[in-house]
N, C-alpha and C positions, 0 to 999 in steps of 0.2 A: 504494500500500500504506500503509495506516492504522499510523503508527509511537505503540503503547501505551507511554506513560510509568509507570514504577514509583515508585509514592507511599510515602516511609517514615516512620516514625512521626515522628521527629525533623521533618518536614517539616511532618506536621499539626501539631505541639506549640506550631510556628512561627505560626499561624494567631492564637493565645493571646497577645495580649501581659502580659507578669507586670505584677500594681497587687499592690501590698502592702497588707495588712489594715492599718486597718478597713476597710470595705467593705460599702455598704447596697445592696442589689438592691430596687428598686421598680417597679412594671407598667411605667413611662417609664425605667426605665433601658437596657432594650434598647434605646432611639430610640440614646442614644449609641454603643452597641455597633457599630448597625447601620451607623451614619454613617459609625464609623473604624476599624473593623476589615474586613479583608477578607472577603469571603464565599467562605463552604467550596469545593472543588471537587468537583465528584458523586463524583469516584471517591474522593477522602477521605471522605464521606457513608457510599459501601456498604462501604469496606473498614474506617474504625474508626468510627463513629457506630453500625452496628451491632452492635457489639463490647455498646453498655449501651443499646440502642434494641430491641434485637429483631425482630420481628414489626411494631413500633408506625411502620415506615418506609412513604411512598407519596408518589406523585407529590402531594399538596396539602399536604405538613407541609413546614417550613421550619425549616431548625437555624441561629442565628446565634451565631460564639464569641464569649465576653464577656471572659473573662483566665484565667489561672494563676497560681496563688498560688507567690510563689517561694518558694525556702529548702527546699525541704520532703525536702530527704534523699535518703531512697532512693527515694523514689514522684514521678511526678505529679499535682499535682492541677489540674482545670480548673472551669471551668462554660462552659455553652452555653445557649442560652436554645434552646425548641424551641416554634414555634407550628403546634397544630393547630385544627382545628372545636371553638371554644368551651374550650379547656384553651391555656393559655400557660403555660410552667414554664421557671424557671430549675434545671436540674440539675448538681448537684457530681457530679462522674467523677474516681476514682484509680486510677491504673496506675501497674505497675510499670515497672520501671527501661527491659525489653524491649518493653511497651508493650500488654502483657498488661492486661486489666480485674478490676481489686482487689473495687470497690466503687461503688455509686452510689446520691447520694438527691436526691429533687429535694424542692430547698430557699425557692423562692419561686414566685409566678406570679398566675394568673387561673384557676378553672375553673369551667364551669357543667354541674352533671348535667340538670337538666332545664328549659335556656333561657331558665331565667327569673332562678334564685336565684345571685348568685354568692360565692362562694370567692375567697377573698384573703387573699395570705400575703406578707410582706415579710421578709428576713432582713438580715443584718446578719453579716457572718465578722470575726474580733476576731485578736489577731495571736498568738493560743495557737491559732489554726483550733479555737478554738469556734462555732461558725453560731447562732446564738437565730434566731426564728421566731418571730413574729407571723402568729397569721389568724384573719380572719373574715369572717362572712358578711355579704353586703351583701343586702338584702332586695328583692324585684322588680326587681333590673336597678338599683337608686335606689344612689345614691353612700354612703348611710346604712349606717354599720355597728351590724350589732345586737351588743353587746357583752354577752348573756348567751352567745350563740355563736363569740366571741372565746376564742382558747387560744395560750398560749405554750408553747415548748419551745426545747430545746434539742440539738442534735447536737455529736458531738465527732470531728475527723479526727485518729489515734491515727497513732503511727510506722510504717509500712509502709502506710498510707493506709487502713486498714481506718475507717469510718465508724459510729459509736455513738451512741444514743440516750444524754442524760446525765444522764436522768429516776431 
């Protein structure tokens, strides 16, 4: 008889080791992630990765946690980096205290719509959990960023983890 283990939040949280801001996310910084953080267990994958994943879970996506930013009150906040076909994104997730999902944006990565062109965003969380945002497009696949299609911004993680544009 197949003895199911009960996974609880506290246990996935565990997964996140806390790096205090600042803090820059670039395409290579999952490598580090991947090397020394542990990798998820399926059943924390479908019971809270779907909680800010949705629909967008299957057997060829891979979710790898990167850290949690400490201090931050009465919420959660993490990132996970999530690699599927041609889109890489590092996403910010905040939950509440019970482990309930607040809010989420994804805030750095790789993405290409159509194979060729790519999408490239770098962030940077500062120790007010401002996020800035660098991206731009790299033109045929070529390492070359066109900086008329380069844009920055900005997000802000507010007390109770609610996340806002701070345009």
């Amino acid at each position: 008889m197949e003895h199911t283990q009960e996974i609880h939040f506290l246990d996935y949280l565990e997964f996140y080791p806390e790096i205090a801001p600042p803090v820059t996310l670039t395409d290579d910084s999952q490598i580090a992630f991947s090397k020394h953080n542990k990798p998820f267990k399926p059943l924390m994958i479908d019971k809270f990765l779907t909680l800010s994943e949705k629909d967008a879970i299957d057997e060829f996506t891979e979710f790898v946690p990167c850290f949690r930013i400490p201090n931050t009150g009465d919420f959660y906040a993490v990132i996970y980096w999530k690699a599927a076909l041609m889109n890489y994104q590092y996403i910010l997730v905040t939950y509440d205290k019970k482990g309930g999902l607040v809010d989420k944006a994804i805030i750095a990565g790789t993405t290409s719509h159509n194979g060729e062109d790519l999408v490239r965003s770098v962030a940077s969380i500062d120790e007010d959990w401002i996020v800035t945002i660098v991206s731009g497009a790299s033109i045929q696949a070529k390492d070359e960023i066109n900086p008329t299609l380069s844009k920055a911004f900005t997000l802000e993680i507010l007390e109770g983890g609610k996340i806002i544009s701070s345009e």
